[in-house]
matplotlib code that plots the C-alpha trace (Angstrom):
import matplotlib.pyplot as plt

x = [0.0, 1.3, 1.1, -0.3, 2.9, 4.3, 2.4, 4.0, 2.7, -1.0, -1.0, -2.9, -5.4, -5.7, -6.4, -8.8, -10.7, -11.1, -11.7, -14.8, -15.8, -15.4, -17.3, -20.3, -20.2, -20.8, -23.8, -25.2, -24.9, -22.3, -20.3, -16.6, -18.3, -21.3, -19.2, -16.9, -20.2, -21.5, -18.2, -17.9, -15.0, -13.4, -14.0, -10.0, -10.0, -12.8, -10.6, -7.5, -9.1, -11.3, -8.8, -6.3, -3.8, -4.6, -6.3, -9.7, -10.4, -12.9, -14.6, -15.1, -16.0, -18.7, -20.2, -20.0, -21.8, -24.3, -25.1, -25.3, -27.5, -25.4, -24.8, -21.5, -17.9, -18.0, -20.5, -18.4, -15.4, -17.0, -17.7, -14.2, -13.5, -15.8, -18.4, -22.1, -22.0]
y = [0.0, 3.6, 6.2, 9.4, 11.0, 9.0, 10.6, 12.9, 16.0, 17.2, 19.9, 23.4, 22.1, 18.9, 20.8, 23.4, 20.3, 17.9, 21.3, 21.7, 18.1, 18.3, 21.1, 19.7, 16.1, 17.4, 20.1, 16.6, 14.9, 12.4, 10.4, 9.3, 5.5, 6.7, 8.7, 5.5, 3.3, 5.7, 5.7, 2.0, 2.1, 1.9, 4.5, 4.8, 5.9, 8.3, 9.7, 10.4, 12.2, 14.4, 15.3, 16.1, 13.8, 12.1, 13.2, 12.4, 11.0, 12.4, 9.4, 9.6, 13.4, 12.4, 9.7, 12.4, 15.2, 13.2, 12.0, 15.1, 17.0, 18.3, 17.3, 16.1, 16.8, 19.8, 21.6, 20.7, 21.9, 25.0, 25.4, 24.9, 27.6, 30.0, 29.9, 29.0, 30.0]
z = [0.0, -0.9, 1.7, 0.8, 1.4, -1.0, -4.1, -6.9, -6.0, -8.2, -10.3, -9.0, -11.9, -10.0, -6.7, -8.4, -9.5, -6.6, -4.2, -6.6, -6.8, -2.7, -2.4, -4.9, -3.0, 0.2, -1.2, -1.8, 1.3, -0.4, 2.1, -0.1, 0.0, -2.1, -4.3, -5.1, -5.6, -7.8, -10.1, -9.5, -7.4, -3.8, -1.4, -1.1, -4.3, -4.5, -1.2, -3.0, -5.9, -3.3, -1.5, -4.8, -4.0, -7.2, -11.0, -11.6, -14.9, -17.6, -17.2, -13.5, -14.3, -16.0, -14.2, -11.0, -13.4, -14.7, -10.8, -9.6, -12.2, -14.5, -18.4, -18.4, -17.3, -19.7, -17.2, -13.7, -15.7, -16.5, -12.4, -11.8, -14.1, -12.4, -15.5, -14.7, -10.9]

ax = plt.figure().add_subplot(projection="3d")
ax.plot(x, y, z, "-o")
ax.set_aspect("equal")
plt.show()
């Protein structure tokens, strides 16, 4: 098992991106368990990527969008980059 301080270090895009996502999961009420189920994954790894210690793929983007009300990983992105607020 890899500790967290073991990581290469996220880009500020990376950060920017799982603060959001953070941000949007709590709004809902999401625990990091339900936000792994709902991409299909562990809640380890849903952890990581909420806390921007690892990247989030457009994939999981998506499924998290789509789960939360929005269209697609297009409009989170746009969030993230202070459009659509």
């Amino acid at each position: 098992m890899v500790r967290n301080t073991d990581l290469e270090e996220t880009s500020q895009a990376t950060k920017l991106i799982a603060e959001t996502v953070a941000a949007m999961i709590r709004k809902a009420g999401w625990s990091q368990t339900k936000t792994g189920a709902v991409l299909g994954k562990s809640q380890s790894y849903a952890s990581l990527r909420l806390k921007g210690l690892a990247s989030w793929t457009t994939d999981d983007l998506d499924k998290l969008a789509k789960a939360l009300g929005y269209g697609n990983a297009f409009a989170l992105l746009d969030i993230v980059r202070g459009m659509n607020r």
